[in-house]
N, C-alpha and C positions, 0 to 999 in steps of 0.2 A: 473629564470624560474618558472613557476608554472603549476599543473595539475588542470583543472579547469572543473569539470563533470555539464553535463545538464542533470535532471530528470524531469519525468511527465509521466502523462498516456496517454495512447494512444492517439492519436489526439488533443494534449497540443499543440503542434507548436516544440517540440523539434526540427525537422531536418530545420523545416523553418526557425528559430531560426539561426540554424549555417551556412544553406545559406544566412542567411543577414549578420551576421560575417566576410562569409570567402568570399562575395562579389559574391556571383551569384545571390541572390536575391535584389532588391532595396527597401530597406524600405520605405513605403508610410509615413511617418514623421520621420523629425529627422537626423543625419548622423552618420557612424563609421569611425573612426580617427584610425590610425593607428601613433604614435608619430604626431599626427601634421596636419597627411594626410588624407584625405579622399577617402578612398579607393573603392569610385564609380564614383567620379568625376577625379579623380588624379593616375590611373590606373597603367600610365607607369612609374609613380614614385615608385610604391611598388613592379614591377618586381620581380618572384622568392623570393616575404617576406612567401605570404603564400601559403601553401599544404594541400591539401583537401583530404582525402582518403574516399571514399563512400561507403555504403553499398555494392555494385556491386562489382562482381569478375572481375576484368579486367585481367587477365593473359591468355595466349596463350596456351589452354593444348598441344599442339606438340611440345613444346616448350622447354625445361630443365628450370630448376628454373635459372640457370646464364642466359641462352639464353635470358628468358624473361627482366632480367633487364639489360643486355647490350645492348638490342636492344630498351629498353625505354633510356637506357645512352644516346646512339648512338643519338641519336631526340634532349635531352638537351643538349648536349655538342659537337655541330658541330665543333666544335677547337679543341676539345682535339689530342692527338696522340693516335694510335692504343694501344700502352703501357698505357698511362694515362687510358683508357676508362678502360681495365682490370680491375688496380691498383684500380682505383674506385671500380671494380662493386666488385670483390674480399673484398675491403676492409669492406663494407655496409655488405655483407653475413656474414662477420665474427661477426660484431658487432652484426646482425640480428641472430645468432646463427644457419645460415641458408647454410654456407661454406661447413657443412660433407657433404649437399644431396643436392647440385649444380649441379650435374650432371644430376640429375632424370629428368625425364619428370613430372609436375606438372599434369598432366590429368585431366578428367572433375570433376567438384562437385560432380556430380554423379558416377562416375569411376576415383573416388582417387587414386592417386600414392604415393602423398605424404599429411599431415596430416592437418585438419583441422585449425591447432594452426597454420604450418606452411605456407598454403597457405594464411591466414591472415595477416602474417609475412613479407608476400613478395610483399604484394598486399602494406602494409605500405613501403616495400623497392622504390616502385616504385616513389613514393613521398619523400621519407626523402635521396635519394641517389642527390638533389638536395639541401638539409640541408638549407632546408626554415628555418627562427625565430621561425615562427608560422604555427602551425599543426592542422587542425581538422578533427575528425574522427568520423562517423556516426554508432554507433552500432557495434563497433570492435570486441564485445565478445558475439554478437549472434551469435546463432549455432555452441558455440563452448562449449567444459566441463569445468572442473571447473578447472582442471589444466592449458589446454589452455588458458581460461580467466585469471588466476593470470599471465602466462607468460607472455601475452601482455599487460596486468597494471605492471609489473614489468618493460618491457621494456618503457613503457608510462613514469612512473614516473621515469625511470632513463634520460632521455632524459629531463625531467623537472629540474631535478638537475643539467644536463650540458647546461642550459640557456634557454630552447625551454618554449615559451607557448602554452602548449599542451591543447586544448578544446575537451570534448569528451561526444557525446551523450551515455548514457546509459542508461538500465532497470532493476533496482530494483539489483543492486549487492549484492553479499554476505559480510557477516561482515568486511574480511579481505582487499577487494578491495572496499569499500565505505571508509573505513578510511585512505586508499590511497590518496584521495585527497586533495587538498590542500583547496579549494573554490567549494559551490555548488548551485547550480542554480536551480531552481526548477519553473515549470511551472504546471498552472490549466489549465483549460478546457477553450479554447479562448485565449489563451496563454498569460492569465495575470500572471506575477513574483509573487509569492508568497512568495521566500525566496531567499537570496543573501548571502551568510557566510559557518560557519565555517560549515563542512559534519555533526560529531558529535556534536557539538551544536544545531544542525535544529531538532533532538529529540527533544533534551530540549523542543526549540521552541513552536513548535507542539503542546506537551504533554502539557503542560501549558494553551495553547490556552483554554484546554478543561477541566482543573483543573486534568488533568490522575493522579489517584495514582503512587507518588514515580515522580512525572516528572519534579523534580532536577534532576534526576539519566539518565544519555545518556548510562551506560553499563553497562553488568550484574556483579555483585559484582563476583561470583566464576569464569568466563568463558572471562572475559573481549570482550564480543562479544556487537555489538550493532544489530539491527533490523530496517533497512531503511524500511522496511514493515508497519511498524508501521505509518509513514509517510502520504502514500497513503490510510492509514486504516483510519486514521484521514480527510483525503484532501478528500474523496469521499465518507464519511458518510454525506458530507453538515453540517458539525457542524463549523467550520468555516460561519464567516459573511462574505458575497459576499462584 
C-alpha cells in the first residue's frame, strides 16, 4: 500500500485529475489500468476495487452516526444477515474511532452534533465499510483544524500500511502531514505534472530549479520541519521554464 497525495493551485486539474483515476472522468487520451484492466472500458471487472469519497457531505443529519452507515451497509450488502450487517457497521466505527458517539445524531454542517474531524470520519466510513484496494479522497482535511487533519492522515496512512492505495487531494499541508506521504504529485496551471516522487525531496527539487540558497537542504537543521510553501512560491513566481 502506499499514500499517494495530489498538490497544485487552485485550478491545476487536481480533482479532475482523480476523477480520471477513480473512473468518473474519461480521459480524452491515453488509458488507466488498473493490474491489467482498464478501468473505463472494463468496468464490471473492477467491481468494488475502487472508493471515492468526495468533497461533499453525504450523511443523513436525522440520522445517528450507526444509523447512517448501516443503512449505506444495508444498499452494499443485500446478502448479508441482519447480525452480519451490525457486525460490519460496529466493526468500521471501531476502527474509525467513531464506536463511543454511534449513537449521536450527526446534524447539519451548520448545526453540528458531532465534530468536524468526525463527520469527515464517517463520510470516509461510508466508503471503506466496503474495504475497496483502492481509495480516493478529495480534500479530506479542508475545513477541518489542525488536529482533525493529522487524525485523518493518521488514519489515511495507516490504511496505506494495511495494503490500500490511498490517493488523496490536498492543499498545502503542514510539516508533519506532507511527510506523511509516501509519493507526490504535483500539478501547474493546465494541469501539466510538474513533479512525480519523493514529498521531501520535491524541495530539493524546486529549490534547485532556481539555484535557492542552501537547496541541498529539504529541512530545517534545529526544527526538522519542512515548508511545502515554499513549493508554490517557486511554481507561481513563473521562474520555472514553461
Amino acid at each position: 500500500g502506499r499514500l499517494i497525495g495530489i498538490m497544485g493551485a487552485s485550478g491545476a486539474g487536481k480533482s479532475t485529475l482523480l476523477n480520471v483515476l477513480n473512473g468518473t472522468y474519461v480521459p480524452s487520451s491515453g488509458e488507466v489500468l488498473i493490474n491489467g484492466v482498464n478501468i473505463h472500458t472494463e468496468k464490471e471487472k473492477i467491481e468494488g476495487i475502487i472508493g471515492h469519497v468526495s468533497q461533499d457531505d453525504l450523511l443523513i443529519e436525522e440520522l445517528t452516526v450507526f444509523q447512517n452507515l448501516y443503512f449505506n451497509a444495508k444498499l452494499c450488502f443485500n446478502n448479508y444477515t441482519e447480525w452480519e450487517l451490525v457486525d460490519t457497521v460496529n466493526k468500521t466505527l471501531k476502527n474509525l474511532g467513531l464506536f463511543e458517539i454511534k449513537d449521536m445524531k450527526v446534524g447539519s454542517p451548520l448545526n453540528k452534533k458531532i465534530s468536524g474531524g468526525q463527520r469527515k470520519r464517517l463520510n470516509i466510513a461510508l466508503e471503506l465499510i466496503r474495504e475497496p484496494p483502492v481509495l480516493f479522497l478529495d480534500e479530506p482535511t479542508s475545513g477541518l483544524s489542525s488536529r482533525d487533519s493529522e487524525n485523518i492522515l493518521d488514519l489515511l496512512k495507516e490504511l496505506a500500511l494495511k495494503g490500500k492505495l490511498v490517493f488523496v487531494v490536498i492543499h498545502q499541508p503542514a510539516s508533519d502531514l506532507f511527510k506523511m506521504f509516501d509519493k507526490l504529485i504535483i500539478l501547474d496551471t493546465g494541469g501539466w505534472l510538474i513533479y512525480n516522487g519523493d514529498p521531501v525531496e520535491s524541495i530539493i527539487y524546486f529549490k534547485s530549479r532556481i539555484q535557492h540558497a542552501n537547496w541541498n537542504e529539504s529541512e530545517c537543521h534545529v526544527c526538522g520541519n519542512v515548508t511545502p510553501e515554499q513549493i508554490f512560491n517557486i511554481v507561481e513566481s513563473n521562474v520555472l521554464d514553461e
